[in-house]
C-alpha positions as semicolon CSV with decimal commas, in nm:
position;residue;x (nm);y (nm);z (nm)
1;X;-4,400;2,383;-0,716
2;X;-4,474;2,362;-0,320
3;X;-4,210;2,587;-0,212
4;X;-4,390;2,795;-0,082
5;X;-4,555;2,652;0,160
6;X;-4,276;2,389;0,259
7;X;-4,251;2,662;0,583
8;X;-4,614;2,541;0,696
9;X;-4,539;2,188;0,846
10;X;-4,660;2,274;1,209
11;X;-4,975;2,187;1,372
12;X;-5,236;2,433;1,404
13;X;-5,422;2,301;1,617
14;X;-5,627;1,959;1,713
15;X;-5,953;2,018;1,510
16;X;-6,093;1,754;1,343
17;X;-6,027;1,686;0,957
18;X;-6,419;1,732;0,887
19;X;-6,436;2,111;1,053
20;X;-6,256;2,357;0,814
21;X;-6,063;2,589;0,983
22;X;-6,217;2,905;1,099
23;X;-5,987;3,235;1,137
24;X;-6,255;3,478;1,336
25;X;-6,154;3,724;1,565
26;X;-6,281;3,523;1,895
27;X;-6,078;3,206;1,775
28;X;-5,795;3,095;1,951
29;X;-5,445;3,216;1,822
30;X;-5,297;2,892;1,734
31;X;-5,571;2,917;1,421
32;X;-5,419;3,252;1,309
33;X;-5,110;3,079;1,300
34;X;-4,911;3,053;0,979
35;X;-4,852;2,610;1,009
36;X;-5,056;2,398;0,823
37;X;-5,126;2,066;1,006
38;X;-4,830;1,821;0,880
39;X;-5,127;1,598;0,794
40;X;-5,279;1,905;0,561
41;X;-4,946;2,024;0,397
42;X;-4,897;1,656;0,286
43;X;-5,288;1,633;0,128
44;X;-5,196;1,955;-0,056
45;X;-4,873;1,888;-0,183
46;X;-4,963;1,553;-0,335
47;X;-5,302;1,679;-0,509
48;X;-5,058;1,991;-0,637
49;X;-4,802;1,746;-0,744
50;X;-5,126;1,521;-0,906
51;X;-5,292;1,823;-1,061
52;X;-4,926;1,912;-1,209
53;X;-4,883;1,593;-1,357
54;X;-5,260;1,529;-1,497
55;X;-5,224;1,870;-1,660
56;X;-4,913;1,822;-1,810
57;X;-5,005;1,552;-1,963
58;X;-5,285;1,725;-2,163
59;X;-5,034;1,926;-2,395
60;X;-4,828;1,676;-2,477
61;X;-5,042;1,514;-2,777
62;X;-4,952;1,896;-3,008
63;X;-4,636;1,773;-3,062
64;X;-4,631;1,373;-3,023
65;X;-4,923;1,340;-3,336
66;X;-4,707;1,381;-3,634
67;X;-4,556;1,017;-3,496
68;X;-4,864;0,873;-3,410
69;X;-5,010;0,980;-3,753
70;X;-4,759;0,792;-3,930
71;X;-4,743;0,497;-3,714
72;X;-5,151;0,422;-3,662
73;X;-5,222;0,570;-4,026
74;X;-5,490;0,798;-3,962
75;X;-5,509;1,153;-4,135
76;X;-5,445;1,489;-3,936
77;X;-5,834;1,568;-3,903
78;X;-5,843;1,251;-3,785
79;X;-5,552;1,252;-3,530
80;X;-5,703;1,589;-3,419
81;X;-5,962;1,402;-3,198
82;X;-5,712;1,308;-2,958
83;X;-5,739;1,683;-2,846
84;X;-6,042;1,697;-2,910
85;X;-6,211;1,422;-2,751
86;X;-5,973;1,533;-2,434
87;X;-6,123;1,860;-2,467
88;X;-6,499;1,733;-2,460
89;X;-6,473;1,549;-2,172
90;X;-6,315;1,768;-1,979
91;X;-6,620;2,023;-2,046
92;X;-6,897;1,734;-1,965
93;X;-6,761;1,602;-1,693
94;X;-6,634;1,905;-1,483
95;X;-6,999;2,061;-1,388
96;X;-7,051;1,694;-1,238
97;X;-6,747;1,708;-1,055
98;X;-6,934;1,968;-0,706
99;X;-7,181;1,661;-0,685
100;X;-6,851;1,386;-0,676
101;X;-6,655;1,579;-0,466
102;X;-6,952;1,610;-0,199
103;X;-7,081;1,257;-0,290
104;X;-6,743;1,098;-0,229
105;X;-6,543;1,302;-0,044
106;X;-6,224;1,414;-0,053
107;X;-6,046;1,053;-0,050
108;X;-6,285;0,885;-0,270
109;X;-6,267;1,141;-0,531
110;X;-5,893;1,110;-0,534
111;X;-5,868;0,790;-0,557
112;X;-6,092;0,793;-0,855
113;X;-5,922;1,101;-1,023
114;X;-5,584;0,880;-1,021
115;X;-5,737;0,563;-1,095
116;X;-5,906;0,672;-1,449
117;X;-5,601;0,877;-1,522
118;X;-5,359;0,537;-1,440
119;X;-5,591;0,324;-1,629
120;X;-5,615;0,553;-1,911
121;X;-5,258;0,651;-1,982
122;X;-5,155;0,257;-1,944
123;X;-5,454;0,173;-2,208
124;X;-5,296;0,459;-2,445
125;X;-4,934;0,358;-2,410
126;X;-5,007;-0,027;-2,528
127;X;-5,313;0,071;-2,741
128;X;-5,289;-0,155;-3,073
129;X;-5,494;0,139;-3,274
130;X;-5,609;0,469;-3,314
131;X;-5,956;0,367;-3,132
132;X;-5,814;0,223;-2,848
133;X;-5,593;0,557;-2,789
134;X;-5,851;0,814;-2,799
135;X;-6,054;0,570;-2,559
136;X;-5,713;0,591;-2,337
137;X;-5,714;0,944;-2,395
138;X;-6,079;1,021;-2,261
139;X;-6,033;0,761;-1,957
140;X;-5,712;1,015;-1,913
141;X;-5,960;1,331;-1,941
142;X;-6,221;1,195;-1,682
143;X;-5,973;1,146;-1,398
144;X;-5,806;1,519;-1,530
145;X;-6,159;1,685;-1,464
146;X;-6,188;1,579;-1,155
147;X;-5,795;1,713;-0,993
148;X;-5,873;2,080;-1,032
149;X;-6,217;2,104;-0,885
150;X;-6,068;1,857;-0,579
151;X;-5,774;2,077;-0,510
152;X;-5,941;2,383;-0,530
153;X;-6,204;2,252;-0,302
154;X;-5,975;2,100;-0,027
155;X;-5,771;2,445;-0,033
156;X;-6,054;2,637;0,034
157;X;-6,183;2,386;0,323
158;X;-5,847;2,335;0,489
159;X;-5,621;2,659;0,475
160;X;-5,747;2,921;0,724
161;X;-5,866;3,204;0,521
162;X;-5,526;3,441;0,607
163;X;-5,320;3,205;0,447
164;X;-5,582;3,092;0,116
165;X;-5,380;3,308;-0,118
166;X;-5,035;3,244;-0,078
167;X;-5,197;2,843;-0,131
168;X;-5,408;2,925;-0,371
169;X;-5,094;3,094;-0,537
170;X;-4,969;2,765;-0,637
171;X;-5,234;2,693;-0,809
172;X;-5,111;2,926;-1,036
173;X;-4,822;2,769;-1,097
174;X;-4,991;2,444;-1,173
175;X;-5,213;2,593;-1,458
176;X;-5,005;2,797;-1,642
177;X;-4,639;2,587;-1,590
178;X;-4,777;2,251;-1,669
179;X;-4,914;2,338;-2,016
180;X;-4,592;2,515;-2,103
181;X;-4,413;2,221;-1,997
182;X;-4,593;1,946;-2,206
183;X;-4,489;2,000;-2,510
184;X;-4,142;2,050;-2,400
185;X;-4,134;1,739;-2,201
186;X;-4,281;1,557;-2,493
187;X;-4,046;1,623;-2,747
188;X;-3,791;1,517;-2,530
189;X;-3,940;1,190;-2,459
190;X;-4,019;1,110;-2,882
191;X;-3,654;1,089;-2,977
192;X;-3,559;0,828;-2,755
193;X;-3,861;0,666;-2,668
194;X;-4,117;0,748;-2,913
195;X;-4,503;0,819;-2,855
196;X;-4,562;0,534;-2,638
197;X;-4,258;0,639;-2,410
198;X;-4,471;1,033;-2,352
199;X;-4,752;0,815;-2,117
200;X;-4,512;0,508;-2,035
201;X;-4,288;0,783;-1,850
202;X;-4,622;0,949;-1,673
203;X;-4,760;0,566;-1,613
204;X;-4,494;0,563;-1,314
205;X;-4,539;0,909;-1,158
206;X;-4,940;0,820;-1,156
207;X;-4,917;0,482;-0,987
208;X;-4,707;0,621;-0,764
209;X;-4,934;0,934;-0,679
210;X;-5,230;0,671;-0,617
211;X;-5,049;0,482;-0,358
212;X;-4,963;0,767;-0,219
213;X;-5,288;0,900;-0,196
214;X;-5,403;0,568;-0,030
215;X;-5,153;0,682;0,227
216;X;-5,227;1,034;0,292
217;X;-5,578;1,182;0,171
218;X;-5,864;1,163;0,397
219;X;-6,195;1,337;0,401
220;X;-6,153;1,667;0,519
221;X;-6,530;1,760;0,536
222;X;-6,870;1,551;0,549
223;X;-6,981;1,364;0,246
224;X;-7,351;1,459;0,102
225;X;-7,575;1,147;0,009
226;X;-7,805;1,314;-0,285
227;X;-7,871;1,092;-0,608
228;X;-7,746;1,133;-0,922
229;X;-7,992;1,317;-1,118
230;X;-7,997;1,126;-1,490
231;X;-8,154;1,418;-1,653
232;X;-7,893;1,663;-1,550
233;X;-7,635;1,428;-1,672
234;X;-7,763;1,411;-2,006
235;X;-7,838;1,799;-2,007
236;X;-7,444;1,825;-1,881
237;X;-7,378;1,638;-2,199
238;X;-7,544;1,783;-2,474
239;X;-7,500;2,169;-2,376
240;X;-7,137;2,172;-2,239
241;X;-6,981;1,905;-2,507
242;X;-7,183;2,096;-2,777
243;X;-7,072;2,452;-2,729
244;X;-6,680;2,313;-2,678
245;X;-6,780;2,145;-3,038
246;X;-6,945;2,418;-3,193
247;X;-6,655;2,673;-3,068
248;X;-6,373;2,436;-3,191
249;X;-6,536;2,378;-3,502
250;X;-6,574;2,748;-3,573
251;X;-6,172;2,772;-3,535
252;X;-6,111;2,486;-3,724
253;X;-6,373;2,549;-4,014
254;X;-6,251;2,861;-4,078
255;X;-5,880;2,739;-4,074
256;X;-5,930;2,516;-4,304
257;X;-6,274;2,415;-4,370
258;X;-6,501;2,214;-4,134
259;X;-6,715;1,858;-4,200
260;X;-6,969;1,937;-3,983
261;X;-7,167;2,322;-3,984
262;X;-7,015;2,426;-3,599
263;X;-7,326;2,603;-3,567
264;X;-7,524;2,301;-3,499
265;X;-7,357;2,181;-3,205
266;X;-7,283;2,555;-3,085
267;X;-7,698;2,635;-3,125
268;X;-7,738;2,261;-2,963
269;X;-7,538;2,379;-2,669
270;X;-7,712;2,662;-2,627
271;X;-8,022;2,541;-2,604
272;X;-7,928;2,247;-2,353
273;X;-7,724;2,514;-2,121
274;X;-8,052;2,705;-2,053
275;X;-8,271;2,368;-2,047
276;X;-7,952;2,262;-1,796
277;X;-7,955;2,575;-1,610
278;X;-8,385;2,555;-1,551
279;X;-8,282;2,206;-1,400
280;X;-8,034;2,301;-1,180
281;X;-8,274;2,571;-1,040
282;X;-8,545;2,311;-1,012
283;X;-8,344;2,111;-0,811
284;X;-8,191;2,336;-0,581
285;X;-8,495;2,325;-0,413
286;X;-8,442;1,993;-0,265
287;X;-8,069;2,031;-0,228
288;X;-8,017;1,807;-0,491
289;X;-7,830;1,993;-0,774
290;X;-7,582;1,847;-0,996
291;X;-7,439;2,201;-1,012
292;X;-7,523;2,455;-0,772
293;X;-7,627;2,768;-0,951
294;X;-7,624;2,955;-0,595
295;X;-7,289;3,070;-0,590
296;X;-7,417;3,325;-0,907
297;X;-7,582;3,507;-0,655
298;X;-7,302;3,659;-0,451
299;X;-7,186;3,985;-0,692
300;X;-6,819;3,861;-0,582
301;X;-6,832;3,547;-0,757
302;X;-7,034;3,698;-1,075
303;X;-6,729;3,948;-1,139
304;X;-6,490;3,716;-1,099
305;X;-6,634;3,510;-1,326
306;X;-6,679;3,796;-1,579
307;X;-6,320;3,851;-1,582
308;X;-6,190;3,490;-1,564
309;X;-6,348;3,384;-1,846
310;X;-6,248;3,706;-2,052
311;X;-5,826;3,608;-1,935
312;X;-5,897;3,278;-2,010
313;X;-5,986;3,381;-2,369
314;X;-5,745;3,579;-2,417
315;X;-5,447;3,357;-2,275
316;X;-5,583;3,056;-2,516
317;X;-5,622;3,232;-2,797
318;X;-5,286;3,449;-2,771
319;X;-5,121;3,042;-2,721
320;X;-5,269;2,909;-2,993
321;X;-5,246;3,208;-3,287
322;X;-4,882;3,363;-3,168
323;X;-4,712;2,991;-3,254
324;X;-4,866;3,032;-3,573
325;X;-4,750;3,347;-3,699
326;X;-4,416;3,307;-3,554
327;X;-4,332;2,958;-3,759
328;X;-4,578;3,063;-4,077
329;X;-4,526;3,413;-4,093
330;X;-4,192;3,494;-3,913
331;X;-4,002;3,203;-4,035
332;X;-3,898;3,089;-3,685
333;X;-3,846;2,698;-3,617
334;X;-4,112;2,514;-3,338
335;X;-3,819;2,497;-3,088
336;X;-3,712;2,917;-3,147
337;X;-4,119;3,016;-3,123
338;X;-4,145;2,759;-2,765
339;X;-3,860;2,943;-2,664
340;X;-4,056;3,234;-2,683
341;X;-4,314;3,148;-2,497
342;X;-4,136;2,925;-2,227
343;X;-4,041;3,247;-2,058
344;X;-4,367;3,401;-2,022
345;X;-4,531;3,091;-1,934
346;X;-4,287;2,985;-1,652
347;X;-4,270;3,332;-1,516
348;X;-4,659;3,320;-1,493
349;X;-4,606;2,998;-1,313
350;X;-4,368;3,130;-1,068
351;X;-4,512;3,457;-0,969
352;X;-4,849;3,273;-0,855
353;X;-4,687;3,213;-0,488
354;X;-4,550;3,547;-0,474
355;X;-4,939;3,691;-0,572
356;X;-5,114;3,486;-0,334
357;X;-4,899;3,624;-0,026
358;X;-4,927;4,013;-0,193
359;X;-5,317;3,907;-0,193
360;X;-5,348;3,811;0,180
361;X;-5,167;4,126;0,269
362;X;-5,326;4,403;0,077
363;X;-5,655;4,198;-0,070
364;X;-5,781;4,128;-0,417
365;X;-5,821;4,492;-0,576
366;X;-5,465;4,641;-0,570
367;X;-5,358;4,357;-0,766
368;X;-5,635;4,255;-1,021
369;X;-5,645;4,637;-1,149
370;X;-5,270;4,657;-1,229
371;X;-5,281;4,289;-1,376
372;X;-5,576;4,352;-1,631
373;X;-5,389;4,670;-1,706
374;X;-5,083;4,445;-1,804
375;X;-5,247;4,153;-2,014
376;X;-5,420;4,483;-2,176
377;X;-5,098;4,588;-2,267
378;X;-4,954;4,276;-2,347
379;X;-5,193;4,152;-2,591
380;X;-5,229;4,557;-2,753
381;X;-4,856;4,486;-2,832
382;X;-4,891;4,224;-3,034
383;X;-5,183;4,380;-3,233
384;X;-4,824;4,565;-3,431
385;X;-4,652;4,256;-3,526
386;X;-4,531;4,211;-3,904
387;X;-4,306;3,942;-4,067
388;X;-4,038;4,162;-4,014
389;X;-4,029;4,250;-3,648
390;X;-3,808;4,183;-3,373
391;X;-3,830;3,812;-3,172
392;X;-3,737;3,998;-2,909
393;X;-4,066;4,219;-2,896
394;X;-4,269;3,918;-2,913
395;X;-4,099;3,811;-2,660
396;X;-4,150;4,124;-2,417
397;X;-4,478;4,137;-2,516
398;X;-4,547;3,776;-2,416
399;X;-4,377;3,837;-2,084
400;X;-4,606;4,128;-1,980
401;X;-4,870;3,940;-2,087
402;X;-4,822;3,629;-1,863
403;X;-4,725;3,822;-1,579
404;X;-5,058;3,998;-1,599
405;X;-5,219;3,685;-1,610
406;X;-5,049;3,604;-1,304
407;X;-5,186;3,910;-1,107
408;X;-5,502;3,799;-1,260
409;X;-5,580;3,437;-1,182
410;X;-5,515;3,366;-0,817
411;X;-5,687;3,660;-0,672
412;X;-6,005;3,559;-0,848
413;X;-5,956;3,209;-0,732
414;X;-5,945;3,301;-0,385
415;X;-6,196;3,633;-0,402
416;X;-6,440;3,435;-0,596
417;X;-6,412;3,112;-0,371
418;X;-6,361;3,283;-0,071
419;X;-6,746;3,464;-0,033
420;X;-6,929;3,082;-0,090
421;X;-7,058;2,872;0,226
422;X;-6,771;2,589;0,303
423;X;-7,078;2,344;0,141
424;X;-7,055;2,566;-0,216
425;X;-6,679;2,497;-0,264
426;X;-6,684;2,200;-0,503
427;X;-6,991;2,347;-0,689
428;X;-6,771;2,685;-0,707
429;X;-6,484;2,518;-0,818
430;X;-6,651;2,325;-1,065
431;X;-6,802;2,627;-1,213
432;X;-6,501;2,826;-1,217
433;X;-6,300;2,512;-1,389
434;X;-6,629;2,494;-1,625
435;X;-6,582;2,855;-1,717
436;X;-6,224;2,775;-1,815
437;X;-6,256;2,493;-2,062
438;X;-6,524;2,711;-2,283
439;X;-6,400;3,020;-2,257
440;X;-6,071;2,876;-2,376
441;X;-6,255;2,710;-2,647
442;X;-6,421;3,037;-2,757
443;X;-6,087;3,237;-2,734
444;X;-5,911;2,932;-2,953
445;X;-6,206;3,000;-3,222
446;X;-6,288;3,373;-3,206
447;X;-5,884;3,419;-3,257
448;X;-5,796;3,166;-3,569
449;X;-6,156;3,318;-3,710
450;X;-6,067;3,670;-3,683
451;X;-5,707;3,598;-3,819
452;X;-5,785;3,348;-4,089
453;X;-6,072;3,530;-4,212
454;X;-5,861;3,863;-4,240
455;X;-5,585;3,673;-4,384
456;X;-5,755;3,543;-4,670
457;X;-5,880;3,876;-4,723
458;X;-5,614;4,040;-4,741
459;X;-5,424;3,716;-4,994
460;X;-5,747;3,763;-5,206
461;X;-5,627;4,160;-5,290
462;X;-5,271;4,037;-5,368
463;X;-5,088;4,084;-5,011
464;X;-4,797;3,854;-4,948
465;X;-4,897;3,534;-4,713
466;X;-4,662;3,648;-4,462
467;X;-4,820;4,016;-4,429
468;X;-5,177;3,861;-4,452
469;X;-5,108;3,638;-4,180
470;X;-4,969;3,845;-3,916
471;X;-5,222;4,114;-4,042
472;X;-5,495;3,922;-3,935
473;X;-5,311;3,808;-3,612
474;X;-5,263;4,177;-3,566
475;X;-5,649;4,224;-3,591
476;X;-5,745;3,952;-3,359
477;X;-5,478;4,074;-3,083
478;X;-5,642;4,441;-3,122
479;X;-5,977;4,279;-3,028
480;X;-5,847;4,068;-2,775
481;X;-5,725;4,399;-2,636
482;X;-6,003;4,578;-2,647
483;X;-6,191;4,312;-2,500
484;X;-5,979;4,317;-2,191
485;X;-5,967;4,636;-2,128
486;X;-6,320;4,592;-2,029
487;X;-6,155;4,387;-1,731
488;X;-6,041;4,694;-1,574
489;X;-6,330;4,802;-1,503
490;X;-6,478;4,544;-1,331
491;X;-6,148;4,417;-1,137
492;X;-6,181;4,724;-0,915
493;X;-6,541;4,611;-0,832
494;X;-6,402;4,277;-0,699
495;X;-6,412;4,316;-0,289
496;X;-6,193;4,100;-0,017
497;X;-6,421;3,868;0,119
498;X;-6,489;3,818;0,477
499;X;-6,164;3,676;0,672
500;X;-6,408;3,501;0,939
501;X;-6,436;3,199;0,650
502;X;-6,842;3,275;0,713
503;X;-7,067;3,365;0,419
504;X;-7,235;3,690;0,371
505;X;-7,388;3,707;0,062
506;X;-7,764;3,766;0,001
507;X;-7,878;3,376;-0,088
């Protein structure tokens, strides 16, 4: 996962931990340097490792809930709110996580990342009912929130700006590897071990990763000592957990029928993201914003935006549909259709380092453009797939796909990251980690919608399940497609930003 930046053990240089490192042209040449302070390289490898393991752990419920079902006694819409209740509070508590990071520094943050994550996978592995689980489970989320803002943030504040993409690269790695690996790793654990084994075997790694945070992390730039504002707490609440809601429900209600109208929460949301936004503005004024809106205002961060949330719909959706069709359409077992996947995913993984060192060469543009042309391509193959077609060109497909993604994902990360003031990172990578969780939720529901309401079309007239099914997965892919193509476009607007680490945007 670190490899590649096990080469970057030397000191650059004696700066203290709370100046980020500056690469402008009148700074000495130790700063240019390639060597990460041995200090530095150890912070980042353990909040990779962390992030690795916290995000691991949030795919492994898909295939550990049959067991749990049986064993607790609780129905499958019921045993779907240990995803889902993961899923909410991972949307309300990210756009809180810019004012935590600056509130509590890099140490203090980590330390309470690890310590509701440890406390909430030992609650879930000893947990006597259903209740006390998805409380374990939501502990779990609040400490997950926080990892990817924090590591984002202290990447951005600590690697000198030539070297932020070949970093950042790894963060790559982390978010597309990790899911993959979840499900894998928890079916591996169940046989044996059994549900409680999936967090009794992470229990371990996390205790560990909090002692050795105790060890290793300090600050690495000056804490910020603005109250909490209640109101934009509350706001963060209502409008972030209600349009996750609304956008699962809309999946799940037309799958198979929903107990509660999504719109409701979705309109709810709505309403509380502008009433949440007005805040936010309000406050900026005093430097006092739970999220800082700011970072909308440099056109770098905007397009990046744009077209992370678009990939992020897209690679959801494509994850959570293609499973489906290839088990209820194609016939193939769970472990033959994650076999399919695995490649794609890993591959997506393991490119990220290679990206981020093609990035700090030749800059954001001559990758992104290629890459959106890829998960175009990708995801416009799978709008042909029938019951009858080759595993082989799902599995091609799938590959292009991911490796698209890859040429996507760390380039924004560092172009959109890269234009902010040093003070804007955490509220930058809370927004960016923000955008994530709901475009993923509205790529989940806008793909099972589109399929499942063609499907039952299409079984209405007197098609075949099988040819329904992948007919309406074929429709949803052709729209996903579509939709990204749009990407193209405004990946070549996306510009390098500054190398002297200093902000130039128009705020």
């Amino acid at each position: 996962m670190t490899t590649e930046i096990l080469d970057t053990t030397e000191p650059l240089d004696d700066r203290p931990a709370t100046r980020p490192p500056s690469a402008s042209v009148d700074a000495p040449a130790e700063a240019r340097s390639d060597k990460l302070a041995p200090g530095h390289f150890r912070a980042i490898a353990l909040l990779m490792a962390s992030a690795f393991t916290v995000i691991l752990n949030e795919t492994t419920m898909s295939v550990a809930l049959p067991p749990i079902m049986d064993e607790l006694g609780v129905t499958p819409t019921v045993g779907q709110w240990l995803t889902t209740a993961f899923l909410l509070t991972m949307a309300v508590v990210i756009p809180a996580t810019g004012f935590l990071i600056n509130r509590l520094g890099t140490r203090g943050a980590y330390l309470l990342a690890m310590s509701l994550f440890t406390v909430g996978t030992a609650l879930a592995m000893i947990a006597p009912g259903f209740g006390v689980l998805v409380t374990g489970r939501v502990v779990q989320a609040t400490g997950t929130a926080i990892m990817m803002p924090l590591l984002m943030t202290t990447i951005m504040t600590i690697v000198p700006p030539h070297m932020r993409g070949r970093v950042m690269g790894n963060v790559g790695l982390v978010i597309a590897a990790a899911p993959a690996l979840g499900p894998t790793l928890s079916g591996a654990i169940l046989e044996p071990l059994g549900w409680r084994g999936v967090f009794g075997v992470v229990l371990p790694i996390s205790v560990l990763a909090l002692v050795a945070g105790l060890l290793w992390i300090r600050d690495v730039s000056d804490k910020e000592h603005h109250t909490l504002d209640p109101l934009s707490l509350l706001l963060t609440l209502v409008a972030f957990g209600g349009l996750v809601w609304g956008l699962s429900g809309l999946g799940e209600g037309a799958h198979a029928g929903g107990t509660l109208n999504p719109w409701i929460p979705l309109g709810t949301g709505l309403v509380f993201l502008g009433l949440f936004v007005w805040r936010q503005i309000v406050r900026q004024r005093t430097e006092s914003a739970l999220l800082d809106l700011r970072t909308f205002l440099e056109p770098n961060f905007r397009v990046a935006i744009g077209i992370m949330a678009v990939a992020m719909l897209a690679m959801l959706g494509t994850l959570i549909v293609l499973p489906l069709v290839l088990q209820e359409a194609m016939g193939l077992t769970p472990l033959q259709s994650g076999l399919i996947v695995l490649p794609g995913a890993l591959a997506m993984g393991l490119l990220g380092p290679v990206v981020g060192r093609w990035y700090d060469r030749v800059g954001p543009r001559p990758i992104l453009v290629p890459g959106t042309v890829l998960v175009t391509l990708g995801i416009g193959m799978l709008a042909f797939l029938h019951p009858g077609i080759s595993p082989f060109y799902v599995l091609a497909a799938h590959i292009l796909l991911s490796l698209g993604l890859a040429a996507v994902f760390t380039p924004l990360f560092s172009a959109a990251l890269g234009v902010l003031r040093p003070h804007q990172y955490s509220h930058g990578s809370a927004t960016i980690n923000t955008v994530q969780q709901v475009a993923g939720a509205a790529g989940i529901a806008l793909f099972i919608a589109i399929m499942t309401l063609r499907s039952d079309t299409l079984t209405a007239a007197g098609e075949s399940a099988a040819d329904a099914l992948t007919s309406g997965a074929s429709l949803a892919f052709g729209i996903g497609a579509g939709v990204m193509a749009l990407t193209i476009v405004l990946a070549a607007l996306i510009k390098r930003p500054e190398t002297d680490g200093e902000f130039h945007g128009g705020h």
